[in-house]
N, C-alpha and C positions, 0 to 999 in steps of 0.2 A: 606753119609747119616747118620743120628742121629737114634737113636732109643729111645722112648717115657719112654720107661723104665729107660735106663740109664742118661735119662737127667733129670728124678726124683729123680735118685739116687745123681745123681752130687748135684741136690738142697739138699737134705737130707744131704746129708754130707760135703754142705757147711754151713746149719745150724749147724753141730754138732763142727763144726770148728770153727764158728760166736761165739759158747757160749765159747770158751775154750778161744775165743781172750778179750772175755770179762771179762775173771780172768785174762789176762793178763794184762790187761788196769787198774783192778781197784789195782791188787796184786803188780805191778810191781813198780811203781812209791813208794808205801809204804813199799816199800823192802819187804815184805812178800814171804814167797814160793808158787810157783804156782801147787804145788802138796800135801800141807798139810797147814792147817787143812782143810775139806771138807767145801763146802760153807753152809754161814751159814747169817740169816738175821741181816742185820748192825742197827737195832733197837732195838731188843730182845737177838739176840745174836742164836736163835733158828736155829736148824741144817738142813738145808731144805734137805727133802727127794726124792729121783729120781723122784717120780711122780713130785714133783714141780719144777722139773729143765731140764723138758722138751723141748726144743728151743722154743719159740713164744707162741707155744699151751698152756703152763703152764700161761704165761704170761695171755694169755685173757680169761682162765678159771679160774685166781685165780682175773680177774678184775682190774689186777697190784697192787697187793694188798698182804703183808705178810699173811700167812694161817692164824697164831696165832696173832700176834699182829696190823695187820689190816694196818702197817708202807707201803706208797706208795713206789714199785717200781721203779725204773728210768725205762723210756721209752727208755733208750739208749741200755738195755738190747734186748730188742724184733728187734728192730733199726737194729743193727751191728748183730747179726743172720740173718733175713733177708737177709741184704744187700749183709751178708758173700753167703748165698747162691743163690743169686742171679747171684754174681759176679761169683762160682764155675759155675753153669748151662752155665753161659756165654761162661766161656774157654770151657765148652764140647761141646760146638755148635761151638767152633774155632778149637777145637784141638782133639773133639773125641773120642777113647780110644787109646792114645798117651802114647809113653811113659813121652812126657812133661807131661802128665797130675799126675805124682807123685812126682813133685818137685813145680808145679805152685800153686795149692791149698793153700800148706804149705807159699808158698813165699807170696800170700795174706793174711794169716793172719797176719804173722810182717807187712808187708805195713798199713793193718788196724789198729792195733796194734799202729805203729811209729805214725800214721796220729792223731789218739785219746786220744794221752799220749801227744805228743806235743802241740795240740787245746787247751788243757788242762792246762798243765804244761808249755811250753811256751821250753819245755826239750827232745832233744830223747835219751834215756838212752844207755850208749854203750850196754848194754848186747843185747837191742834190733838188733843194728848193726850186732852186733856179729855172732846171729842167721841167720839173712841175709846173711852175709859171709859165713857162714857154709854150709846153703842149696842152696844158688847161686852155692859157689865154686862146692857142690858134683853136681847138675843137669849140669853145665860144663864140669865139667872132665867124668861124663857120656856122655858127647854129643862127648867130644873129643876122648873118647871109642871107644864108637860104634857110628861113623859117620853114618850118614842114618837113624836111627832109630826110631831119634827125626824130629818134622814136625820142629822145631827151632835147627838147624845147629850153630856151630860157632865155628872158629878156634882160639887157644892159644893167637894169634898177634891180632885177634879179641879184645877178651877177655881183653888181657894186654893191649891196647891202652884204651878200655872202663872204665878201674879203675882210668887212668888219666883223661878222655877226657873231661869229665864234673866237678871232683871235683878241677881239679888243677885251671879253670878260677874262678870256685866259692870260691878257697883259694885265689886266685887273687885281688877280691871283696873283702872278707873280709879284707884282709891286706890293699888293699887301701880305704877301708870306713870304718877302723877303727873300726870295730866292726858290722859292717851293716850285715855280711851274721853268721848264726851259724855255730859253727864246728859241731855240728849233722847233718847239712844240707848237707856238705863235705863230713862226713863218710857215711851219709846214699849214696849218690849219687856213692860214690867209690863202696859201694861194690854192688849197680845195676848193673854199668859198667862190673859188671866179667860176669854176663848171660844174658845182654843184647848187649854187644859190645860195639863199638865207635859208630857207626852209630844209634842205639836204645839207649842209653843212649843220646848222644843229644837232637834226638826226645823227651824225656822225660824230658830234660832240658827247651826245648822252648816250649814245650805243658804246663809242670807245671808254670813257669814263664808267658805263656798269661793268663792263667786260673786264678793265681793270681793278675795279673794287674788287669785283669777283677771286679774279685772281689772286691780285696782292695779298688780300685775306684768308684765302687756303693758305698760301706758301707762309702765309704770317702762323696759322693754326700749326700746320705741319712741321713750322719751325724750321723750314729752308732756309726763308728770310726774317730780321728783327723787325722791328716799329720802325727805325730810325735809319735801315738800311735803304737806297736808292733805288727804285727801280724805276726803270723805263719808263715813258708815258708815250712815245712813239709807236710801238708797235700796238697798242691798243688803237691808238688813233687813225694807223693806216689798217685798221681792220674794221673801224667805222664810215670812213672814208668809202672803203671799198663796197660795203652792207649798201652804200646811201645811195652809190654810182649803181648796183647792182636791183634795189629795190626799193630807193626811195620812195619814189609816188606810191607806190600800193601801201606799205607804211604808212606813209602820211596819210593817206585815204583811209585804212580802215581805223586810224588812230580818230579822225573826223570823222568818220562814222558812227563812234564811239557817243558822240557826244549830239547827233542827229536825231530826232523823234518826231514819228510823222503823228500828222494828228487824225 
């Protein structure tokens, strides 16, 4: 059972996550540091102060609008807050107060993060990986602790199969379509695999890959995008990522279920 309180708090604090991933999206790609100089508006240069940098609320009480110079806000800002808490509320109505619940939070922001910088830039920057490997590897070798602890279990052989099991067919691609798949798409996908496993990395391979066919194919119908134009493969994959962290075992159980016949 949930309780009303803490799944407000889970949104609260996936808005204050939402806003931090958003220095990271605009800070990171222009090599800037994500902890100095304090944010400040990209038109006037003006130092915005706490009250104006309140998740969302600042956003529709300043009308998306600079205090001083009147310069429009990006809507991506209030966007990815939201989203980010939305997405946090979500795990606590999957996970509760877990102890997954202090390494998943974190782990959706790089996914937001990776998904926003690459739409963007066409780029997922290692440092972004990096991060990913950091907080994966520690929420695993916590589970590999204290087995039990966490509602998402996995053992080492898990783990180690997971860091190959997805990015080595996708270095596969690549090398034979010559350039078809990114190596950010590789690394991001490896370092999933260490706290998702072999089994939830998969899922995460063929969940982001339909989602993209998907996609790619309207936008090709609708004549957005050409045959031959590039798109992203990041953000589909940190949307499978996130499906597998969110719901893999039941997936995978009723997908085996599927195939179960009692006699």
């Amino acid at each position: 059972m949930f309780d009303i309180f803490w799944l407000v708090v889970a949104f609260i604090y996936g808005l204050i996550l939402g806003s931090f991933a958003n220095v990271c999206i605009y800070r990171i790609p222009a090599k800037k540091s994500l902890w100095h100089p304090p944010s400040t508006c990209s038109g006037c240069g003006y130092q915005i102060k706490w009250y104006d940098n309140v998740p969302v609320l600042s956003y529709l009480l300043l009308g998306g609008k600079c205090r001083k110079c009147k310069t429009k806000i990006s809507i991506q800002y209030p966007l990815v807050e939201l989203f980010t808490g939305l997405v946090v509320a979500v795990f606590y109505l999957q996970f509760g107060l877990s102890f997954d619940m202090i390494f998943l939070p974190a782990i959706i922001i790089v996914l937001i993060t990776i998904a926003a910088i690459d739409y963007k830039t066409m780029i997922i920057p290692n440092g972004t990986v990096i991060a990913l490997i950091i907080i994966g590897g520690l929420y695993t070798a916590a589970r590999l602790i204290f087995p039990g602890q966490f509602v998402m279990d996995i053992t080492w052989l898990e783990a180690l199969i997971g860091f190959f099991a997805a990015s080595l067919p996708l270095f596969l691609v690549a090398v034979l379509s010559k350039g078809g798949m990114g190596g950010g798409d590789i690394k991001l996908m490896a370092a999933a695999g260490i706290f998702l496993g072999w089994k939830g990395i998969l899922l995460a391979m063929i969940a982001g890959s339909l989602v993209g066919a998907i996609v790619s194919l309207t936008l090709i119908l609708l004549k957005i995008k050409k045959r031959k134009d590039h798109i992203p493969f990041g953000p589909f994959l940190c949307l499978g990522i996130a499906v597998a962290a969110l719901y893999g075992p039941q997936i995978i159980n009723w997908y085996i279920s599927l195939f179960s016949f009692s006699g």
